[in-house]
C-alpha positions in Angstrom: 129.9 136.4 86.6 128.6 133.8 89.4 126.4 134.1 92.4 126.7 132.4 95.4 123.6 132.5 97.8 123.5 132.2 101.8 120.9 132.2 104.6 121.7 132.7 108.1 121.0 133.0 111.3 123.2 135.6 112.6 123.8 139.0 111.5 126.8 139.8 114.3 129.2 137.0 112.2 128.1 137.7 108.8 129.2 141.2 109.2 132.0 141.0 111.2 133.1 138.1 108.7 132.8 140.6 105.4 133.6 144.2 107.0 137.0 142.4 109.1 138.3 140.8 106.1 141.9 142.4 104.8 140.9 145.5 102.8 137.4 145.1 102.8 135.7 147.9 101.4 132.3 149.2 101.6 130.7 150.2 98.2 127.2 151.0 99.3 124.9 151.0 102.2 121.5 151.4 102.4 119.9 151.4 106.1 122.0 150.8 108.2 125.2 152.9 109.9 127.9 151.8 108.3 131.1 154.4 111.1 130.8 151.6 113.5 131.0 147.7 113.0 128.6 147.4 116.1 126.4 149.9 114.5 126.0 148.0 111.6 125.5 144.6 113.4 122.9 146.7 115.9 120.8 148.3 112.5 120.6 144.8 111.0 119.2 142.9 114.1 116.8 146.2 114.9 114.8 145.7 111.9 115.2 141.9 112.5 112.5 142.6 115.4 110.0 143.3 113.4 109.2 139.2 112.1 110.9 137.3 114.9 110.0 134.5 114.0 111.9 133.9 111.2 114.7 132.2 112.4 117.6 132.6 108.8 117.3 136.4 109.1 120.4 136.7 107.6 121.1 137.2 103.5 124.3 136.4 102.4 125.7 137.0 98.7 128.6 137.0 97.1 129.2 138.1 93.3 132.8 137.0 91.9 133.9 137.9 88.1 136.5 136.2 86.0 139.6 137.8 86.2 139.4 138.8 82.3 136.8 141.5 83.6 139.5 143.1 85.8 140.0 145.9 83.4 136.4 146.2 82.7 135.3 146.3 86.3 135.2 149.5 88.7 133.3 149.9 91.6 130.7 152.2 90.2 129.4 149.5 87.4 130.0 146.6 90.5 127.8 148.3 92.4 125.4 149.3 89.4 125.4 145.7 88.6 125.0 144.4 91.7 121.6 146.8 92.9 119.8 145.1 89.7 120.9 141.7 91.0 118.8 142.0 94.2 115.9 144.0 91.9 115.4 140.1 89.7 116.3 138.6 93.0 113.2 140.5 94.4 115.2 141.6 96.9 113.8 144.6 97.7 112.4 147.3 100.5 115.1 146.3 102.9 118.5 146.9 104.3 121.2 145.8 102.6 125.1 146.4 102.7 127.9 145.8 99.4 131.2 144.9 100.1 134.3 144.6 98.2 137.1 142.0 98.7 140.5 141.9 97.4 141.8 138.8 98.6 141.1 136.9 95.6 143.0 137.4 92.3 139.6 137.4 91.0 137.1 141.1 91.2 134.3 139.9 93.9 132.1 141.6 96.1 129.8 140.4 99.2 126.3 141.4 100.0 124.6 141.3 103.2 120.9 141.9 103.1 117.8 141.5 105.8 115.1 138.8 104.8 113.5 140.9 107.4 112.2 143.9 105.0 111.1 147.8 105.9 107.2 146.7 105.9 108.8 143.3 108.7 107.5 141.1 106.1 109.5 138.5 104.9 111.4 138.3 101.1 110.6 134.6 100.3 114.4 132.4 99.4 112.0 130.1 97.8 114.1 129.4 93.9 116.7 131.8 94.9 119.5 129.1 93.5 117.9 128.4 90.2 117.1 132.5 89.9 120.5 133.6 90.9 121.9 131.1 87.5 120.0 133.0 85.2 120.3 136.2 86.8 123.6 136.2 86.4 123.7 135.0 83.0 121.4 137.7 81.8 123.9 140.4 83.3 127.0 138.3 82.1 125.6 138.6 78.3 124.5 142.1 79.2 127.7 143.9 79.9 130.0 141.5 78.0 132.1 139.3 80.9 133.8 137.2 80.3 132.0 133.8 79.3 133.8 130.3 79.6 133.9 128.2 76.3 133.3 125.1 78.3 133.3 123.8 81.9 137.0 123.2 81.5 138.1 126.7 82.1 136.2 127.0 85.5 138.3 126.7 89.0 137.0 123.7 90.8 138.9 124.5 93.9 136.6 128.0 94.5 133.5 126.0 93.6 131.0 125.5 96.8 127.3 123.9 97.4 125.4 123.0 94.5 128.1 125.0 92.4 130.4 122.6 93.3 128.1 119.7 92.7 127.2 120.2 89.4 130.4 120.7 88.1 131.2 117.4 90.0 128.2 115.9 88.2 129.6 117.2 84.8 133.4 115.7 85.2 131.9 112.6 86.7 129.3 112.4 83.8 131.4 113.4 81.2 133.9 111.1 81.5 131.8 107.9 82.6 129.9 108.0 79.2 133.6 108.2 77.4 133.8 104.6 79.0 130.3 103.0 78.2 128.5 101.5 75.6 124.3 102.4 76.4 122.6 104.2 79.4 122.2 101.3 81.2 126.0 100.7 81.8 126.4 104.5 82.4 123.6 104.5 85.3 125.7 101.1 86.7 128.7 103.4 86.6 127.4 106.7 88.1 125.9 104.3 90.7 129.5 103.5 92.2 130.1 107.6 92.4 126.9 107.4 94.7 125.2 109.6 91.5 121.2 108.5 91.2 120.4 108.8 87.2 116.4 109.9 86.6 114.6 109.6 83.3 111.5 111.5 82.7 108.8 109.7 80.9 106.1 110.8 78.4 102.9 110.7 79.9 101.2 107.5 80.1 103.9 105.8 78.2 107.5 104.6 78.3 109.1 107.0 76.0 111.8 108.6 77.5 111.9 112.1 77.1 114.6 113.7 79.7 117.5 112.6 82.0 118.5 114.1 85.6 121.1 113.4 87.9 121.2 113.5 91.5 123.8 113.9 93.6 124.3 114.8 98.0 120.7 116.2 97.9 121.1 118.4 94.7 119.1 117.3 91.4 120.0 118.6 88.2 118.5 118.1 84.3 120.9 117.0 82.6 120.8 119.9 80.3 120.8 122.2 83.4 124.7 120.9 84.3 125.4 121.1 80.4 123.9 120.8 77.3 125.9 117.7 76.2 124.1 115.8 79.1 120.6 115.9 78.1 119.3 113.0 77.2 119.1 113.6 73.5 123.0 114.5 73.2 124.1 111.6 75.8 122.3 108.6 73.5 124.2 110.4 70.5 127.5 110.4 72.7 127.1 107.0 73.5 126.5 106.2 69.6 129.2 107.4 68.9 131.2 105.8 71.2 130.2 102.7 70.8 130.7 103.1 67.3 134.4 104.3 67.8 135.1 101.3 70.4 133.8 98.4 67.9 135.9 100.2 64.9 139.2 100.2 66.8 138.3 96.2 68.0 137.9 95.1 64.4 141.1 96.8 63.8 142.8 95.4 66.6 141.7 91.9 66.1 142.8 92.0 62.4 146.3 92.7 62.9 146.5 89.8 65.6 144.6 88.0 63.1 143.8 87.5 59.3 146.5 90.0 58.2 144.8 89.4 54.4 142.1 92.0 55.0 144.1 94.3 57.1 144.2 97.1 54.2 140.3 97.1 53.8 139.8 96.9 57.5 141.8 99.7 58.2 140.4 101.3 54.9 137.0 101.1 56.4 137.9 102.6 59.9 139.7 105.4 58.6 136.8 106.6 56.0 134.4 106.5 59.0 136.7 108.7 60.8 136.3 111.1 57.5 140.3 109.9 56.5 140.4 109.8 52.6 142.9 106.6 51.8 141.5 106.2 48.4 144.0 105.1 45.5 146.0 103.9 48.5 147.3 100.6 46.6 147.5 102.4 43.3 149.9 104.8 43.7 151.8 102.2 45.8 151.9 99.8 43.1 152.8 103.5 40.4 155.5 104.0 42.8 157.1 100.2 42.3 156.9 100.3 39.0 158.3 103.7 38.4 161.4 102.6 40.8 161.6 99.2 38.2 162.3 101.4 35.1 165.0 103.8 37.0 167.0 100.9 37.8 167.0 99.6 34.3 166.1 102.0 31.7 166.6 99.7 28.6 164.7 96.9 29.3 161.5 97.7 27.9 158.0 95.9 28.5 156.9 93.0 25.7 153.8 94.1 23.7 150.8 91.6 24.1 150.3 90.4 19.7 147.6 88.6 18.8 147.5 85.4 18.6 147.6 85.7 14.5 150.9 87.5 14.7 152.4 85.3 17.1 151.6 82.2 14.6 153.3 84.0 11.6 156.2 85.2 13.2 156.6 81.6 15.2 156.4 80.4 11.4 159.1 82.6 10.5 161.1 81.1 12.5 160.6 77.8 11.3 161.1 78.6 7.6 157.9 78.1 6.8 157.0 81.6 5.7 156.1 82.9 2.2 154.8 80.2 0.4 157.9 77.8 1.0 
């Protein structure tokens, strides 16, 4: 489950933008008139008189699911679900509407609520992004939905805001460090995909301790977009890497090369790549001679004799044996 959230500024297009949409369906209502359209729009902007000076009035949401959840979803536990997503919002004390779309293939639903609340104070959108992430984690791991094994899996096309961004800032990321050897080179190359990279120090020294990436006014922690880019698991990445790229160079410049020391070269990138090649030349060299007795099975190999034996029998030869 994801959140997307929306200020305003006027209550007349937010509604007629949720409640006109093809087989829009309202869940639940609470203060406001919800027979008419223009009753609706006319409840909203009533209470809205109470704190005119708050220009963004207007609280948008919208809720989507994975389509996995289909099954799992009716609009009892969407609505259930839902009411305690505006009770850790601290949305509360105020107007709100819930409305369900069907356009999508994916379950979602649309909330309209009044930052303008029963008392005409204001309810504060201060952290509302950051709040709405875990929020919506918490219920995810609640009820079971469906949870993505990595950011692979998630549509990009339905992505918006700083949604959108950070999963921008993880492809971008992600791929850059594939292609670098140290931090340096991957700020260099975030720099050209107008991505600002921000280390966090240890007080009153130069250790670093975090990483952050910034990004069309949107800053993120490193860990926030993912936990393979904090800083810890991006210098190990780029260990890694670099490790990998230097392997495959020796390699490469062996075979165009000294062709002597290929075997142990290659022996060498393999076993840090956890290949076992041992006995590699052994049973190579098993397999020749095995192929050497096949073809002539009567020739058999000369015993080594020492050199005393080899004396008396060359003096056999000679007739100079036994004494004569």
């Amino acid at each position: 489950m994801i959140g997307k959230v929306i200020t305003g500024k006027s209550f007349a297009g937010c509604v007629r933008y949720v409640l006109q949409k093809q087989d829009a369906e309202i869940l639940y209502a609470e203060g406001v008139r919800t027979e008419q359209l223009n009753q609706t729009i006319d409840d909203f902007n009533l209470q809205r008189k109470a704190n005119p000076d708050l220009g963004k009035a207007v609280g948008h949401i919208a809720l989507s699911w994975s389509m996995n959840d289909r099954l799992k979803l009716n609009d009892e536990l969407m609505v259930d679900v839902a009411r305690q997503y505006l009770e850790k919002m601290k949305i509360l004390d105020t107007q709100f509407l819930i409305v369900k779309h069907q356009d999508r293939n994916h379950p979602h639903l649309h909330i309209i609520y009044n930052r303008v609340n029963n008392a005409g104070k204001t309810i504060p959108d201060a952290f509302q992004h950051k709040r709405n992430t875990t929020i919506c984690k918490d219920l995810t791991k609640k009820y079971g939905f469906f949870i993505a094994q990595d950011k692979t899996h998630v549509n990009r096309q339905q992505l918006k805001g700083e949604a959108k961004v950070k999963y921008e800032l993880f492809d971008t990321i992600n791929y850059a460090s594939q292609q670098v050897h140290n931090l340096k080179e991957l700020k260099t190359a975030l720099e050209k995909q107008d991505i600002e990279m921000i280390y966090k120090y240890k007080s009153n020294s130069n250790e670093i301790q975090g990483i952050s990436f910034k990004k069309d006014g949107y800053t993120f922690k490193g860990s926030e977009i993912d936990r393979s880019l904090s800083y810890a698991s991006l210098v190990k990445t780029l260990g890694q890497v670099n490790r990998q790229q230097d392997l495959a160079e020796q390699l490469s410049q062996t075979r165009l090369g000294d062709t002597s020391s290929l075997a142990t070269q290659e022996h060498a990138i393999r076993s840090d790549a956890g290949v076992v090649t041992s006995f590699k030349e052994t049973i190579s060299f098993g397999a020749s001679v095995f192929q050497d007795l096949l073809s002539n099975p009567s020739q058999k190999p000369e015993p080594e004799m020492s050199g005393k034996k080899k004396k008396k029998r060359r003096n056999q030869t000679h007739g100079y044996g036994n004494g004569r």
